[in-house]
C-alpha positions in Angstrom: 0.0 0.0 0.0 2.9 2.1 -0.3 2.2 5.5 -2.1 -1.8 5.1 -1.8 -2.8 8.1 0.6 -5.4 6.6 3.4 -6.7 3.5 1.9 -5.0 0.8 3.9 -2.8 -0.7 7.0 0.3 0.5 4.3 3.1 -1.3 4.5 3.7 -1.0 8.1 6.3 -3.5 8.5 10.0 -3.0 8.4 13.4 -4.2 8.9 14.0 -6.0 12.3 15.2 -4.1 15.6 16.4 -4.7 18.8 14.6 -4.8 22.1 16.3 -4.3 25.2 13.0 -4.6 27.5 12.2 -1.9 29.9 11.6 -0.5 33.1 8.3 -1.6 35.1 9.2 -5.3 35.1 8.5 -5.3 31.1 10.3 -8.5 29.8 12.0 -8.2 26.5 11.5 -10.6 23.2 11.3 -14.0 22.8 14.2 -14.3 20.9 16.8 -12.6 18.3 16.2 -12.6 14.1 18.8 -13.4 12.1 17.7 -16.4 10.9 16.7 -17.7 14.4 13.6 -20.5 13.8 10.1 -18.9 14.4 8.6 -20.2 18.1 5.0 -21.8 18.0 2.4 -19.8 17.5 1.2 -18.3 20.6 -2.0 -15.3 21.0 -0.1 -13.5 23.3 2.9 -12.7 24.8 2.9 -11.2 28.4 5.1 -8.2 29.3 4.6 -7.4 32.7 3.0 -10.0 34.7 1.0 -9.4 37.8 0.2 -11.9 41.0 -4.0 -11.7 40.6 -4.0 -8.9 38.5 -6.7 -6.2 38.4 -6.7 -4.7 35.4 -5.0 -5.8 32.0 -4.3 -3.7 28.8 -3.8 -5.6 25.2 -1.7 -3.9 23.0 -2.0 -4.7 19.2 0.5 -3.3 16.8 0.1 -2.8 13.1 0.5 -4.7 9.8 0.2 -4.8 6.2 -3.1 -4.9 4.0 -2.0 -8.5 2.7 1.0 -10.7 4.0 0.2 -14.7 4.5 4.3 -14.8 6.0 4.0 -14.4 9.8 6.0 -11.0 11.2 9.6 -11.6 12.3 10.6 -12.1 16.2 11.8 -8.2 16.1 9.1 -6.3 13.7 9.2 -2.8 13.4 5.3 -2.6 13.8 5.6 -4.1 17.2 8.7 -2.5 18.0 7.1 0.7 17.4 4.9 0.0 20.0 7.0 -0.6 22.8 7.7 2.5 24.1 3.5 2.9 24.4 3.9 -0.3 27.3 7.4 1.3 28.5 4.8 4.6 29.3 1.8 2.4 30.8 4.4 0.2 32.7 5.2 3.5 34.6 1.9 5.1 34.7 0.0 2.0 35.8 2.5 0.8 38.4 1.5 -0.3 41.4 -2.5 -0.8 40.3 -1.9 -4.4 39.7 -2.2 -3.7 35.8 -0.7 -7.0 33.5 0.4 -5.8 30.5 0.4 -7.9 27.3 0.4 -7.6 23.2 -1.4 -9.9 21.0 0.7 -11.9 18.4 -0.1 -12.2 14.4 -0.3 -15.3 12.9 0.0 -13.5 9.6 1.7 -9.9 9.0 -1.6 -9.2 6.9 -5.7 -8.3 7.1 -6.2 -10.5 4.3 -9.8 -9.1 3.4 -12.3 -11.4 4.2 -9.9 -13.4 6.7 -9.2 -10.5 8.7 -6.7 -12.6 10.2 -5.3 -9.7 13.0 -9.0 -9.5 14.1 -9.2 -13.5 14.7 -6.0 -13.4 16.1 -7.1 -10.3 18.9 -10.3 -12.6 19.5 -7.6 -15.2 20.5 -5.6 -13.0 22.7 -8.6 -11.9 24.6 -9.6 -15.2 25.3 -6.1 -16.4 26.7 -6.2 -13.0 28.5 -9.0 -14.1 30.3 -7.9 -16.6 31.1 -4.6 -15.5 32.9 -6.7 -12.7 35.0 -9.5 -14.7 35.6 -11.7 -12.1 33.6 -10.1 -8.6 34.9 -11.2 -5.4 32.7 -9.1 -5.3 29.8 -8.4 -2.3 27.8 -7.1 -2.0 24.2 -4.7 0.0 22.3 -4.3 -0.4 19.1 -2.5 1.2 16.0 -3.2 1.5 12.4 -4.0 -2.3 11.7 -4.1 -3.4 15.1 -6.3 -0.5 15.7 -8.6 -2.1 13.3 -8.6 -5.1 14.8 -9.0 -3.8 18.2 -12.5 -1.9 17.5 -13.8 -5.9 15.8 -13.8 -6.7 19.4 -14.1 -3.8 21.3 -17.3 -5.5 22.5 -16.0 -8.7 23.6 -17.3 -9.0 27.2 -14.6 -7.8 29.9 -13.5 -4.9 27.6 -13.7 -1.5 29.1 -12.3 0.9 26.8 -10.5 0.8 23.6 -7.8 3.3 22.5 -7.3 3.0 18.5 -4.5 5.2 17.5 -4.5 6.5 13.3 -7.1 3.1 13.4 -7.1 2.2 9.5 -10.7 2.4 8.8 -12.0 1.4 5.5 -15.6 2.2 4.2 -18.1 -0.7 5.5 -16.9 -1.7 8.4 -19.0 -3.2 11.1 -19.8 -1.2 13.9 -22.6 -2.8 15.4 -20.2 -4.7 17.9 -19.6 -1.2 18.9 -22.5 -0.6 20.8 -22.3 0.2 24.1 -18.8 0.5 24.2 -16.0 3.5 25.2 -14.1 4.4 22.2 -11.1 6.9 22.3 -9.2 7.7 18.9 -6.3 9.9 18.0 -5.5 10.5 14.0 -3.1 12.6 12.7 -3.8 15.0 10.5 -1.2 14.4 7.9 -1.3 10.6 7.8 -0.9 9.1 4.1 -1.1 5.7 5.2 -4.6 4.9 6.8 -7.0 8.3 6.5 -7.9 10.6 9.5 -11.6 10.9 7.2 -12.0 7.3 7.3 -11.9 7.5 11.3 -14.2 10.2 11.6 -16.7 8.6 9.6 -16.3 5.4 11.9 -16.6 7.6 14.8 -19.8 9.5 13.9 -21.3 5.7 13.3 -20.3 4.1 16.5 -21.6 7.1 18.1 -24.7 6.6 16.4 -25.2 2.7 17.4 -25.0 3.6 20.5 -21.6 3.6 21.5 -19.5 6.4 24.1 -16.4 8.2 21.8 -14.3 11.1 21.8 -11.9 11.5 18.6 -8.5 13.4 18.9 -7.0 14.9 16.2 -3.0 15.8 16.3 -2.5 18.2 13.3 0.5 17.2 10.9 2.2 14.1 12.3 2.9 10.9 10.6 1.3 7.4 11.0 4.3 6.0 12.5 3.7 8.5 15.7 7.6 9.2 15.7 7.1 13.3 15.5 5.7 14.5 18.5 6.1 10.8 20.2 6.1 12.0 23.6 2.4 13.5 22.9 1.5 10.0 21.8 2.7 8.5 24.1 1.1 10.7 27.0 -2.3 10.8 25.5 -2.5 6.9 25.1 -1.6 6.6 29.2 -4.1 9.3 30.2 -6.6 7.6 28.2 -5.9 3.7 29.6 -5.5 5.3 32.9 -9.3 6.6 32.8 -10.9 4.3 30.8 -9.3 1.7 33.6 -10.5 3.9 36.1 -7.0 4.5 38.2 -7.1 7.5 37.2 -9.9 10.9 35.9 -10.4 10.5 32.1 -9.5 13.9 30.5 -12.7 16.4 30.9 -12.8 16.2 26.8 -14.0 12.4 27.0 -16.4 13.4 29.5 -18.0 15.2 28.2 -17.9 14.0 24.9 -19.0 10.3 26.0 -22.3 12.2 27.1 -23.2 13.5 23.8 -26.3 12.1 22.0 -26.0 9.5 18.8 -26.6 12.1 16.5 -24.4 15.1 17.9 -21.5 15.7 15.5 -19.1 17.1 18.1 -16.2 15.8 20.6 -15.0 13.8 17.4 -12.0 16.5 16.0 -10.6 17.6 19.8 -7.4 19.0 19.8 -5.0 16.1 21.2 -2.4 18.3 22.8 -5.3 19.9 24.9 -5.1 16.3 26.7 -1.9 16.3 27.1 -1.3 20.2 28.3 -4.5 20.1 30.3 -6.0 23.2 28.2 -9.4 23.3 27.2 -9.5 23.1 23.2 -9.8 26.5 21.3 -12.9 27.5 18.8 -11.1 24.9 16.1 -11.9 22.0 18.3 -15.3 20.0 18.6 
């Protein structure tokens, strides 16, 4: 999908990194590239485990529009998500939080397969297992923010985060309803479209759903220019939709808007993030 501006997941996979794990008890990867034979599949692989943990968050990174190869050990999709746990490691210390990302079977949607959104279903499930049913909340990006609003309403999710969500025309949003949605798009973003994202918004909204859309203007999908902003609006977010700490006054009140009000979808992000209240620009 490289070079088509905001019509899919792009080509969001790159060449191999390292990982050197983090702070917060995060443990690194499972292993190194270079040739290194692929482990069995597993849906998820745990970064910080908790003793009875009271809380969980899924992180899904993102992929490619098609790909049947399974990503490497060290992807630069997931990789780029890394710092996001690093940041909800520290924010969500002490609260008894497990932290954990789903793993692809398949670097690729794969249309009608929509292989990441199987694979999410499956790292729910073993989630649920491991917390005996503890509130979950998801974060997702670009592909893996796709995959993270098909199961948004899986039972013991209480909030999903989908950051520059690809969001092509038609998809299902009736699994939506009743759920608490918070986006963030940048403006500039060639690979999956900021309009696309909108238009999910306003239909969640309308079947019945709770959302508040952010808008960073400029930016890039890969969330590299202003990364500390990206990084600080997806902990304030988990942190309220977990309930550890207040969700920013812009959810609020945008969560109690009626299905057919058009506003609380293009909020300034850095508002968040500052603590201002957003100017005339923002709705």
């Amino acid at each position: 999908m490289a070079g088509t501006t905001g019509t899919g997941a792009g080509t969001d996979a790159g060449a191999d990194g390292g990982d050197s794990g983090g702070p917060g008890g995060i443990t690194g990867g499972s292993g190194a590239g270079g040739g290194s034979p692929r482990p069995r599949y597993r849906p998820l692989l745990v970064r910080r485990p908790v003793t009875a943990p009271r809380a969980a968050v899924l992180v899904l990174h993102g992929g490619r529009e098609h790909g049947l190869r399974p990503p490497t050990l060290l992807n630069a999709p997931g990789l780029r998500m890394r710092p996001f746990v690093r940041a909800l490691a520290r924010a969500t210390e002490g609260h008894g939080v497990l932290l954990a990302e789903a793993r692809y079977r398949h670097r690729g949607w794969n249309g009608d397969r929509a292989d990441a959104a199987r694979d999410a279903a499956r790292a729910l499930a073993e989630l649920e297992r491991r917390t005996d049913g503890a509130p979950v909340v998801l974060v997702g990006h670009s592909m893996g923010g796709r995959a993270a609003l098909r199961v948004a309403g899986t039972a013991g999710v209480v909030g999903t985060v989908a950051l520059a969500p690809w969001c092509p025309p038609g998809e299902p949003v009736a699994q939506l309803a009743k759920t608490r949605l918070v986006m963030l798009h940048a403006t500039a973003d060639r690979i999956t479209s900021p309009a696309g994202s909108l238009r999910l918004a306003e239909l969640a909204r309308a079947e019945g759903a709770a959302v508040c859309r952010f808008e960073l203007p400029g930016g890039d999908h890969a969330m590299l220019r202003q990364a500390a902003l990206w990084h600080s609006f997806t902990t304030r977010a988990v942190c309220g939709l977990l309930g550890i700490a207040p969700l920013p006054p812009e959810a609020v009140s945008a969560f109690a808007l009626p299905p057919e009000s058009p506003d609380g979808l293009t909020i300034p992000a850095v508002s968040v993030v500052r603590g201002d209240r957003p100017g005339p620009g923002g709705r």
